[in-house]
N, C-alpha and C positions, 0 to 999 in steps of 0.2 A: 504493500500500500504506500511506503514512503515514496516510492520510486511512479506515482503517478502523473505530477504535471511533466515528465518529460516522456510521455508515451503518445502524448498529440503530435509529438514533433519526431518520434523515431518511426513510427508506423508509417506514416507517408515516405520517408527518405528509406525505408529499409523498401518498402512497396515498389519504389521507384528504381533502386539497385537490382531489385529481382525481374523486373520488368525490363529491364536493361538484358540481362542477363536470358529473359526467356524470349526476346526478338525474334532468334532463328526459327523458333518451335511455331511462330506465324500471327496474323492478327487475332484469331479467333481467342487461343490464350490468353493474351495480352489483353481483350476486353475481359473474361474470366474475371483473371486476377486484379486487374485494375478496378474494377465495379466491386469485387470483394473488399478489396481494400479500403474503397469509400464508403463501402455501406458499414465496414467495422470502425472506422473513423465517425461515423456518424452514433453509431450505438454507443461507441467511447464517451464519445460527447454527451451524450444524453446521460448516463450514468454520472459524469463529472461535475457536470451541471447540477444533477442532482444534490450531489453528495455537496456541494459550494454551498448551495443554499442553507443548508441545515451548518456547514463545517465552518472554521476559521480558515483564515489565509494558510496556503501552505508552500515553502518557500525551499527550493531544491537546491546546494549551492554542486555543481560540477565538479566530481575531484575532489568535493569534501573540503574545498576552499570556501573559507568564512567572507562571506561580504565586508570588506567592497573590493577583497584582494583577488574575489575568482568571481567566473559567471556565476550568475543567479538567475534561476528562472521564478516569477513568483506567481503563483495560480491561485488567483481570488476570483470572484462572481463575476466581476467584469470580462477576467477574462475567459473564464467559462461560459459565457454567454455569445462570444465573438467567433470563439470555437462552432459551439451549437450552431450558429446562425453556417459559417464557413460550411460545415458538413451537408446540412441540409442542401445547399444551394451546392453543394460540390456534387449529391446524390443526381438532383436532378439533370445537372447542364451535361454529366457525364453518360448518364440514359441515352440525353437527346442525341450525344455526337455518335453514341453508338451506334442504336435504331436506325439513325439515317446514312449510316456510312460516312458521317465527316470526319472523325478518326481515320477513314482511310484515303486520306486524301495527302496525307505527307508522312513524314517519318517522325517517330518516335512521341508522336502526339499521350500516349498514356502514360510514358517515363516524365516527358513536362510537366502534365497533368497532376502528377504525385509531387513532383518538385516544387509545383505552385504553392502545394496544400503545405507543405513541408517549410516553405518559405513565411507562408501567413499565419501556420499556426508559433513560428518560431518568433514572428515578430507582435504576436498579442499577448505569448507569454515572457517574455526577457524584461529582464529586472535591471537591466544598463545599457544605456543609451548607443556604446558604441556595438555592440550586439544587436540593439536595433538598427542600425547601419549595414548589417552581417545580414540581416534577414533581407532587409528592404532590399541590396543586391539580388540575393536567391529569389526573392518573389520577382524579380523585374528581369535578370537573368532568362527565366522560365516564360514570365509574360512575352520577352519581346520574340521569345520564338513560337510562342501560342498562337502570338498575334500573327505572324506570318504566314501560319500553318493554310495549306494548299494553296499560298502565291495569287500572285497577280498585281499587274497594275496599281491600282489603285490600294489594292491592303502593303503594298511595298510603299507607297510614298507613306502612307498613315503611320506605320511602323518606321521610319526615316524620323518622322518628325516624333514618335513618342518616345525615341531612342534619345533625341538630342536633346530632349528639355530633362529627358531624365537622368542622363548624365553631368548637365548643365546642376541641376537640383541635386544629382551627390558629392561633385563637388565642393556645394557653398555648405551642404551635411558635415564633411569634412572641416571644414575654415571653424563652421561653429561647435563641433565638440573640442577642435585645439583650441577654438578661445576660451570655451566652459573647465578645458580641462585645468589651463594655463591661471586661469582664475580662481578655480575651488580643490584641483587636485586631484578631483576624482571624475568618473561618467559613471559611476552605479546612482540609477536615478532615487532612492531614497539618503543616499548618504548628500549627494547632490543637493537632495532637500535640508537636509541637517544644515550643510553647510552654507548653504543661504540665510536659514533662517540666523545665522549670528554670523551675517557678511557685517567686513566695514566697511563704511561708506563712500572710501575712495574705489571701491571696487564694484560698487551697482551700475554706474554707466556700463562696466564694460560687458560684467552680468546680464544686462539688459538688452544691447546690443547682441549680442551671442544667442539670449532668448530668441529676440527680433527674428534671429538670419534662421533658426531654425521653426519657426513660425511663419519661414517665406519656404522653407523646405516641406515642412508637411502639408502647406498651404498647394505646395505643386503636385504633390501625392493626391490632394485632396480636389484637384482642381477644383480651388479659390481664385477666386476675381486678381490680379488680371493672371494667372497662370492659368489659365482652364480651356485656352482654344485647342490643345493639342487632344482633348479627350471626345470629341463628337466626332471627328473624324477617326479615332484610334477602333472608337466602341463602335463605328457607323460600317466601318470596313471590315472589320474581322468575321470569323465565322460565329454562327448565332450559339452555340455552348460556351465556345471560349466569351463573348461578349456576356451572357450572363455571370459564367465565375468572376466577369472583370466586374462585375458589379460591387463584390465586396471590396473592390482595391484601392478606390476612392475613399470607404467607409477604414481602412487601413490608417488613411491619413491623417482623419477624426480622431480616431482610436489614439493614436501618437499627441494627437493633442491633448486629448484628458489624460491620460496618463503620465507625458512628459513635464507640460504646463499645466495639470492640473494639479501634479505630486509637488516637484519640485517650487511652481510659484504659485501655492494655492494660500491657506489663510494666514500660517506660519511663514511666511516668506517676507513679512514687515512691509516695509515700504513700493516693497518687488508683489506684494500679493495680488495678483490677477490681473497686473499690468499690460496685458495683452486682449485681456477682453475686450476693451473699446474697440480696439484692431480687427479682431474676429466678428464681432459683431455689426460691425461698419462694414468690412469684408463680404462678411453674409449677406447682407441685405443686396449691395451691387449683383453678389454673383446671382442673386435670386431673381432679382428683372431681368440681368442677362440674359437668362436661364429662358425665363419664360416668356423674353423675347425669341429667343432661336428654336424655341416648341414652337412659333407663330409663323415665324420665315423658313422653318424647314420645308423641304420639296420633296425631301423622300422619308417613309414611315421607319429606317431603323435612325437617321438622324434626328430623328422629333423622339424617339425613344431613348438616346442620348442625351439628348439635352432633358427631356423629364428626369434622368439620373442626375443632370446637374442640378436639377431645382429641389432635389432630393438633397443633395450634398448641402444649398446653401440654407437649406431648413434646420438641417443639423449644428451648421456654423452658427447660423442664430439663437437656437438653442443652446450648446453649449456657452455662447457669447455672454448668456443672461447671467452665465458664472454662479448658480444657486442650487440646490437641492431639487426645485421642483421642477427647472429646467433640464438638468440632466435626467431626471427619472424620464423627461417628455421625450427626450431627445435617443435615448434607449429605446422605446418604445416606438418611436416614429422609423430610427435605426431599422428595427426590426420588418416592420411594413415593409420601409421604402428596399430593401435590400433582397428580397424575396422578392417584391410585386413585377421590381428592376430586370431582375432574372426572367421569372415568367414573361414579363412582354419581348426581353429577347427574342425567346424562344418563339409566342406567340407569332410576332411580327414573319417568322422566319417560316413557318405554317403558312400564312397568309403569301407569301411571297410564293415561296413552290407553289398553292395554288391562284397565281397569277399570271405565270409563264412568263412573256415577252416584257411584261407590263412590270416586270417586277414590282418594285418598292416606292417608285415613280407615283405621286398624286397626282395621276391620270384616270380620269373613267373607264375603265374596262369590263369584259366581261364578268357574269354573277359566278361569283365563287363557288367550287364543290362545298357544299356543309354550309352552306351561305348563312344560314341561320343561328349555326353553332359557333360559328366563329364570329358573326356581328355579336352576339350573347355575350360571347367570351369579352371581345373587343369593350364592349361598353361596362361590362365588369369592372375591366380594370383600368377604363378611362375613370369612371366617377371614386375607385380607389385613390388613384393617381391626383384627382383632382382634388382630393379630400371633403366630397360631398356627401352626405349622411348616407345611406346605417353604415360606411364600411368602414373601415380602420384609418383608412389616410384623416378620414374627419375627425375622429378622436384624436388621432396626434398632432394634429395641428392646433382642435382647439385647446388640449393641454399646454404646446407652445406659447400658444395667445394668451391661456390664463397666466402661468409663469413670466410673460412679456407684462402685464398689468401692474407688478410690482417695481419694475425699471424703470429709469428716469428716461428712457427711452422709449416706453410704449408705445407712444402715438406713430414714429416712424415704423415699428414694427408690425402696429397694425396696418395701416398704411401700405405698405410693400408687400406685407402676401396676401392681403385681399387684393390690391391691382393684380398682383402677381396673379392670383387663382380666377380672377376675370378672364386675362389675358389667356390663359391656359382650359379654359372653358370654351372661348372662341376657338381655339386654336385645336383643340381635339372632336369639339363637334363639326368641324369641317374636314376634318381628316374621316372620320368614319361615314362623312355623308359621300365622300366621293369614292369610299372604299365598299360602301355595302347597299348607298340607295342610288347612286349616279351611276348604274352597269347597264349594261346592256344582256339580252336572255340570245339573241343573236347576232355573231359577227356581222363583220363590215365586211366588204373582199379586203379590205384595207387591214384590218386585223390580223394581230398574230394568232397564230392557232394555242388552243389553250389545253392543256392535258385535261383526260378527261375524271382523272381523280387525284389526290395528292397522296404521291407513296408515303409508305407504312405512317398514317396518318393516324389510327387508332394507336400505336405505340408512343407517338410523338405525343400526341393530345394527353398520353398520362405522363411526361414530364413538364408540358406546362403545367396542368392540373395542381402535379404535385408541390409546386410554386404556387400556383395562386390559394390555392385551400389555405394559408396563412393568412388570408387576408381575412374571410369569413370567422375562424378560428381565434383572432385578435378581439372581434368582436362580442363574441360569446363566451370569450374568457377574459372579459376587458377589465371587470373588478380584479381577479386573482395575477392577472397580467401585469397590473400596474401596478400591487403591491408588492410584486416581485421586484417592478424594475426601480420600486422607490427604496426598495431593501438595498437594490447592487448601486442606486447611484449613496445614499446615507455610506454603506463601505467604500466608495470611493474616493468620497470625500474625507473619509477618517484619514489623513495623511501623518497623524501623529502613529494610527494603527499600521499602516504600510510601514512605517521607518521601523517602530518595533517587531514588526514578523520579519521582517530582512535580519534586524539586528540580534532579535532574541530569539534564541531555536527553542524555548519554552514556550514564547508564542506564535512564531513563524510553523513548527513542526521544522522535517529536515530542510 
């Protein structure tokens, strides 16, 4: 038992070596084992989760080196919950690419696959910043050849450009841990914290500054205003499984903010405490009209489902921004929606597209779709999710957002920007489903492409969207027990005097 937060992060890397290893024996195996592997990755997760809930922090140090001299992994709610969400969304995307053969469209698509999971679960559980660096490589390592995966054109320049700003972005990663380290001595982020809260005062500008550059670095993870154009085209061009796992990798950059700036500069940090929130919160709001400006102006349905991930992303910046207890419990819980729903309309979109033929993804009237009916259903499902209009889950998290926003000397602007925001994004999704499912045609033109006349293994496809969007209904009817869960992991999150003690003390930490 002592040896369990670091079994999220060796399952997928061991999956992946063995996946490596059984290439010759052909792809049929290789989906086997890979789909095994994620489905016990996910049942891991559900057990972990479990057990956080009821358990204290448990803090693993590598090699039996005491913090802050060796790595540390530390496994709290928080990060049991990033897990749970990671697997679920790894189960599905990994179904889709199966079923449809997109796995077999390059090489070594299930060994990446593993190495993603292996990256992101490595970078929700590490307890120092420069390990967070170590992941954030292997997660992006992994992505940039995910994103590649079957070629072409247009997914080669998207991958071009998501390679240079993310290189650009570890870079300036690097600059800011030599300045944090140059200034406190350490990168284990609870000792980090110690060590702020009784900084002297000749050393907060540069403290601060260091925070800054690494709040412009998870801000590019996170694609935040103005870093975020490299992601509609990244997530717009890739294949539609890999596009949904990317869904969590934005929500990656979040993550790093609460727990880096939420440990280190949270209420114990003196003069330093939560000096970045105006930042993220000013941040937020921009990237959020951005956002749901580029849902208005996009032309084809996987870049309007791109940018709803960015409006997703700047919801969370606002949220978090509010820097309070009942903000992060909203912003966990919107987390949760938005990163699942994100996924399924991937995939969705990409249903719809096969059954569109020539017409692909193009806001062109074309011919009525096979399952015309099931897929407008589907479609407007997760439009009024997305939009966060009643009964389904995006409404609950927003308006928990809003009530959290009422105590901020900033409310007005907040309310403000995501009601225009959700106006705008109301126009803009009800005109996409009118040209996709009421503006068709029942017979071609001569001028028309010809359209297949059913969409392959579309019953198997349809149970990995499925298995994505059923979170959304599920948020709903379990929205009481839901939110006391997520008011339980942000109240732990916030104890940063409790993280410094389970790093420091193995009577509270466990090993």
């Amino acid at each position: 038992m002592m040896h369990l937060p670091i079994l999220p992060i060796l399952l997928p890397l061991l999956a992946g070596i063995l996946l490596l290893l059984l290439r010759p024996l052909g792809l049929q195996v290789q989906r086997m084992v890979g789909f095994a592997a994620a489905f016990a990755l996910l049942m891991l997760a559900v057990w972990l989760f479990d057990g956080a809930l009821v358990g204290q922090r448990q803090v693993y140090a590598l090699g039996n080196w005491p913090a802050p001299f060796g790595i540390t992994l530390v496994f709290d709610q928080l990060a049991a919950l990033m897990l749970l969400v990671t697997a679920v969304l790894a189960v599905g995307a990994l179904w889709y690419a199966i079923v449809t053969d997109i796995d077999a469209q390059g090489s070594h698509f299930h060994v990446l696959f593993q190495m993603q999971l292996f990256g992101l679960n490595g970078a929700f559980l590490t307890g120092d910043a420069f390990n967070l660096f170590v992941f954030f490589e292997v997660l992006l390592l992994a992505s940039y050849s995910l994103l590649l995966h079957g070629g072409g054109k247009e997914r080669t320049v998207a991958g071009l450009h998501y390679v240079v700003v993310n290189l650009v972005g570890s870079t300036v990663f690097l600059f800011a841990l030599g300045a944090l380290y140059g200034a406190l001595g350490t990168l284990n982020i609870a000792d980090m914290a110690a060590k702020v809260a009784a900084l002297p005062a000749e050393r907060e500008g540069l403290v601060m500054a260091a925070g800054l550059l690494l709040l412009l670095v998870f801000g590019v993870k996170a694609a935040m205003f103005p870093l975020y154009l490299w992601l509609p085209a990244a997530y717009a061009n890739t294949s539609a499984p890999v596009a949904a796992l990317f869904a969590i990798m934005t929500k990656v950059g979040v993550y790093a903010i609460i727990r880096v700036h939420g440990t280190v500069f949270g209420e114990d940090a003196g003069s330093l405490a939560y000096f970045y929130a105006p930042w993220l919160l000013g941040l937020g709001l921009i990237t959020l009209l951005l956002a749901a400006l580029g849902v208005l102006a996009a032309f084809r349905l996987r870049v309007q489902v791109a940018y709803l991930v960015l409006a997703s992303v700047a919801m969370l910046l606002i949220a978090v921004g509010l820097h309070s207890e009942t903000g992060l419990a909203a912003a966990l819980y919107y987390l949760v929606h938005s990163t699942l729903l994100a996924g399924g309309l991937f995939l969705l979109a990409d249903v719809i597209v096969r059954g569109r033929g020539a017409y692909a993804d193009r806001f062109d009237p074309g011919m009525r779709l096979p399952h015309h009916a099931l897929l407008g259903g589907l479609f407007m499902f997760a439009a009024v999710a997305a939009l966060g209009l009643p009964p389904l889950s995006g409404f609950f998290g927003k308006l928990w957002i809003l009530q959290a926003a009422l105590e901020h000397p900033w409310r007005w602007a907040v309310l403000a920007t995501v009601l225009i925001s959700s106006a705008i994004l109301l126009i803009a999704l009800a005109r996409s489903g009118s040209v996709l499912f009421y503006k068709v045609k029942d017979r071609p033109d001569a001028a028309d492409p010809v359209l297949p006349a059913q969409i392959s293994a579309f019953a198997p496809s349809l149970m990995a969207v499925l298995w994505l969007l059923v979170a959304v209904p599920l948020l709903v009817l379990l929205a009481q027990p839901v939110a006391e869960i997520m008011q339980q992991i942000a109240a732990q999150t916030l104890d940063t005097a409790g993280y410094r003690a389970a790093v420091f003390d193995p009577a509270v930490g466990g090993k």
